[in-house]
The first five atom37 places (N, CA, C, CB, O) and aatype in JSON, in Angstrom:
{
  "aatype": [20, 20, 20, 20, 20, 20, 20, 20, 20, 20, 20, 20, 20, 20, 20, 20, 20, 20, 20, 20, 20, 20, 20, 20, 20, 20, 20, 20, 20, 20, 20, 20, 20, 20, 20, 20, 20, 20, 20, 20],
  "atom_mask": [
    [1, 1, 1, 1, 1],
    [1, 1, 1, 1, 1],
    [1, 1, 1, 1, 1],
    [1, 1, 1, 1, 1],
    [1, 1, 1, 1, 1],
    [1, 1, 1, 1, 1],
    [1, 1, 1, 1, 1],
    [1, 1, 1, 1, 1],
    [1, 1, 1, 1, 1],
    [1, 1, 1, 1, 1],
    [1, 1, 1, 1, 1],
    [1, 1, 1, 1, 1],
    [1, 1, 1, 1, 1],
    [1, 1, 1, 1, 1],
    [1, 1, 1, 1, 1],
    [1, 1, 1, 1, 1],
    [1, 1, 1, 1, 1],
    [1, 1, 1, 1, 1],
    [1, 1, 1, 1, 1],
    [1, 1, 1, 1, 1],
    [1, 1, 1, 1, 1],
    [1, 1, 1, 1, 1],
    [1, 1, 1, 1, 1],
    [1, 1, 1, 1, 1],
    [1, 1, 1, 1, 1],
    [1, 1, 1, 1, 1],
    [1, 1, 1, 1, 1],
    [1, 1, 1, 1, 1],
    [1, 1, 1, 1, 1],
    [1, 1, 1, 1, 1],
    [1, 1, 1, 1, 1],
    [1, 1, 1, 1, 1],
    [1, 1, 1, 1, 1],
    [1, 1, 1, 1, 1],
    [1, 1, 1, 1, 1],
    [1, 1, 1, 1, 1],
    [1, 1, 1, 1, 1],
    [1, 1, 1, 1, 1],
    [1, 1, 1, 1, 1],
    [1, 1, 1, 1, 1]
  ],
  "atom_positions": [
    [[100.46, 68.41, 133.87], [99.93, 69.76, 134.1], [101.08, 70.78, 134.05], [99.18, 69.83, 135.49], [101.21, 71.86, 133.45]],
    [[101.59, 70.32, 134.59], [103.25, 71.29, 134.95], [103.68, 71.42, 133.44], [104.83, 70.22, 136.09], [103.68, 72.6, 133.09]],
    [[104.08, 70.47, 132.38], [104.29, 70.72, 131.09], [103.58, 71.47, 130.42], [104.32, 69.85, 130.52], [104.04, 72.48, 129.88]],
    [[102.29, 71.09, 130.35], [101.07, 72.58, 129.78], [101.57, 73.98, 129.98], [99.46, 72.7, 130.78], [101.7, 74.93, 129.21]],
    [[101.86, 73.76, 131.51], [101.93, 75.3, 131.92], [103.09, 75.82, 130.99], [102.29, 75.58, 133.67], [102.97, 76.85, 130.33]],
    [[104.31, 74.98, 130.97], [105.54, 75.21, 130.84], [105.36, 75.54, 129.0], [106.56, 73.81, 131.5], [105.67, 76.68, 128.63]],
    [[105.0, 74.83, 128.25], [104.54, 75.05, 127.1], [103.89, 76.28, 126.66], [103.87, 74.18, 126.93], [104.18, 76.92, 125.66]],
    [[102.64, 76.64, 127.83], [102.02, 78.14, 127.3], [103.03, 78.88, 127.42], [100.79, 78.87, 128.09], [103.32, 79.71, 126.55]],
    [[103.85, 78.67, 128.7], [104.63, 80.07, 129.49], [105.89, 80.05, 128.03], [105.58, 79.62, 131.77], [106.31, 81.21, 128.02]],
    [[106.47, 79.41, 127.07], [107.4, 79.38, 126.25], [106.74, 79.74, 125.01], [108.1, 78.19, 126.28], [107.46, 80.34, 124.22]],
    [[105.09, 79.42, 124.49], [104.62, 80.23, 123.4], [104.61, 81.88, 123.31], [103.37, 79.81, 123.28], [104.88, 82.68, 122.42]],
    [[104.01, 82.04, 125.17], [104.17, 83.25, 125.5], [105.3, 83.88, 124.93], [104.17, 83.33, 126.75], [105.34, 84.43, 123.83]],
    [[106.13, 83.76, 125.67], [107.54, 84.54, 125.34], [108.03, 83.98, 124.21], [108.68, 84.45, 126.45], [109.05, 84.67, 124.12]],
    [[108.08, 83.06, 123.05], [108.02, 83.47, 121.89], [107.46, 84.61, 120.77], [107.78, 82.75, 121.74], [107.98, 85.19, 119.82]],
    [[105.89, 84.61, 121.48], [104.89, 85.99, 120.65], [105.35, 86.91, 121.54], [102.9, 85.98, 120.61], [104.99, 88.04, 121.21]],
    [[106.01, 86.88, 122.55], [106.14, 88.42, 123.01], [107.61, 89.0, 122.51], [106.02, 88.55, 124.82], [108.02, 90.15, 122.69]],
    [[108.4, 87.75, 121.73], [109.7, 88.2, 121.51], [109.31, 88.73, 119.98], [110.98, 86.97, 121.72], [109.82, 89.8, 119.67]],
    [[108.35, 88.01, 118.88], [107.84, 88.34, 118.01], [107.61, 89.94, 117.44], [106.96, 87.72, 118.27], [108.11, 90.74, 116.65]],
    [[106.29, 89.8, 118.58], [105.92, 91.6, 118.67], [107.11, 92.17, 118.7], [105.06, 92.25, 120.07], [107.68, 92.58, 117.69]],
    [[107.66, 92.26, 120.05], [108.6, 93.48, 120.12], [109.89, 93.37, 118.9], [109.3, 93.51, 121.82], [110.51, 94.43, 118.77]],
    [[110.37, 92.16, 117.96], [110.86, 92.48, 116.81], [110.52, 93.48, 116.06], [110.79, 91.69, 116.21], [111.06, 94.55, 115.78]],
    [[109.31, 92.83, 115.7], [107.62, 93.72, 114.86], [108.0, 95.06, 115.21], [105.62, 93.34, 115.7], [108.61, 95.88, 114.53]],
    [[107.41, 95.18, 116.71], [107.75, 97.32, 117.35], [108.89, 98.01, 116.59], [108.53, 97.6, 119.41], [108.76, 98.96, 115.82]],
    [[110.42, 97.18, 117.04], [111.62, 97.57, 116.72], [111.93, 97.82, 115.37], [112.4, 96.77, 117.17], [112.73, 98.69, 115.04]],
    [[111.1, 96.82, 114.24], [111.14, 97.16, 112.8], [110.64, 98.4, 112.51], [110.46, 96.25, 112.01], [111.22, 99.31, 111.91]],
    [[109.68, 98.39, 112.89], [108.34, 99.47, 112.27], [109.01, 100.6, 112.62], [106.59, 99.44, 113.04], [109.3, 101.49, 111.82]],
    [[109.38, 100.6, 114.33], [110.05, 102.01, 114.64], [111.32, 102.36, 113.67], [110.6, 102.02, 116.25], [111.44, 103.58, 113.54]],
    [[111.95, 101.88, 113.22], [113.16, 101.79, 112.3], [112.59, 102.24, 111.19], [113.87, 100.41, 112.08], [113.01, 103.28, 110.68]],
    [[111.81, 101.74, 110.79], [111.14, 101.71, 109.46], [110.28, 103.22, 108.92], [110.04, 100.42, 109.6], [110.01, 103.64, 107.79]],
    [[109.97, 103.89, 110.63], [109.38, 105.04, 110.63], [110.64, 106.0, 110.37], [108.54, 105.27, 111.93], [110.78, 106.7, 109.37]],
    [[111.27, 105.95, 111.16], [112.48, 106.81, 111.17], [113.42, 106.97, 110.01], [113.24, 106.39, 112.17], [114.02, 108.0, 109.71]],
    [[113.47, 105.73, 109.36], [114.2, 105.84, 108.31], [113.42, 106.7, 107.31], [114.56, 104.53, 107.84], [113.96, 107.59, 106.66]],
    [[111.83, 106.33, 107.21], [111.39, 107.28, 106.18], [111.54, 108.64, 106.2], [110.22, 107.16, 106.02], [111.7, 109.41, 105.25]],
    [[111.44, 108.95, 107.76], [111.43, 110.17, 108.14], [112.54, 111.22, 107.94], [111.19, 110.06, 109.26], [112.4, 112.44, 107.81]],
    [[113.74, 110.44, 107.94], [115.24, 110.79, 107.17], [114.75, 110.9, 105.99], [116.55, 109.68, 107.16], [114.58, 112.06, 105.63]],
    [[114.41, 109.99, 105.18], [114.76, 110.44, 103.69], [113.2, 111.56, 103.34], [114.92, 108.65, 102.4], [113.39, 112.28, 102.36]],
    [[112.44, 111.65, 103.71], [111.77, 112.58, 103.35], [112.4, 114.31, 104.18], [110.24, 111.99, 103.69], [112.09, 115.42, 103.76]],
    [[113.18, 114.05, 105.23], [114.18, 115.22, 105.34], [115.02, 115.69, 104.13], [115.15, 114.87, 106.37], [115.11, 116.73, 103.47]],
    [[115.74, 114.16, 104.11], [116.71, 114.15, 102.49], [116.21, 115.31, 101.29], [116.43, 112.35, 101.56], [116.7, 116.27, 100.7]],
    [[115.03, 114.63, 101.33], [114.55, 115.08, 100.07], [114.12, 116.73, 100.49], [113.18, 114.01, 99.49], [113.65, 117.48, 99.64]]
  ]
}
């Protein structure tokens, strides 16, 4: 039982390290456009 738990609780915080990559790209990804359409 204790392993189950231990298993969800480590998928967890794999997909939660996932997402917030994901956030950190996109936000990058916004900003950068947002520069070059300044650029331009």
């Amino acid at each position: 039982m204790t392993v189950k738990t231990n298993f969800d609780e480590n998928r967890r915080n794999i997909v939660y390290k996932i997402l917030l990559k994901i956030t950190i790209i996109i936000f990058l990804v916004r900003k950068y456009q947002k520069i070059n359409v300044k650029g331009k």
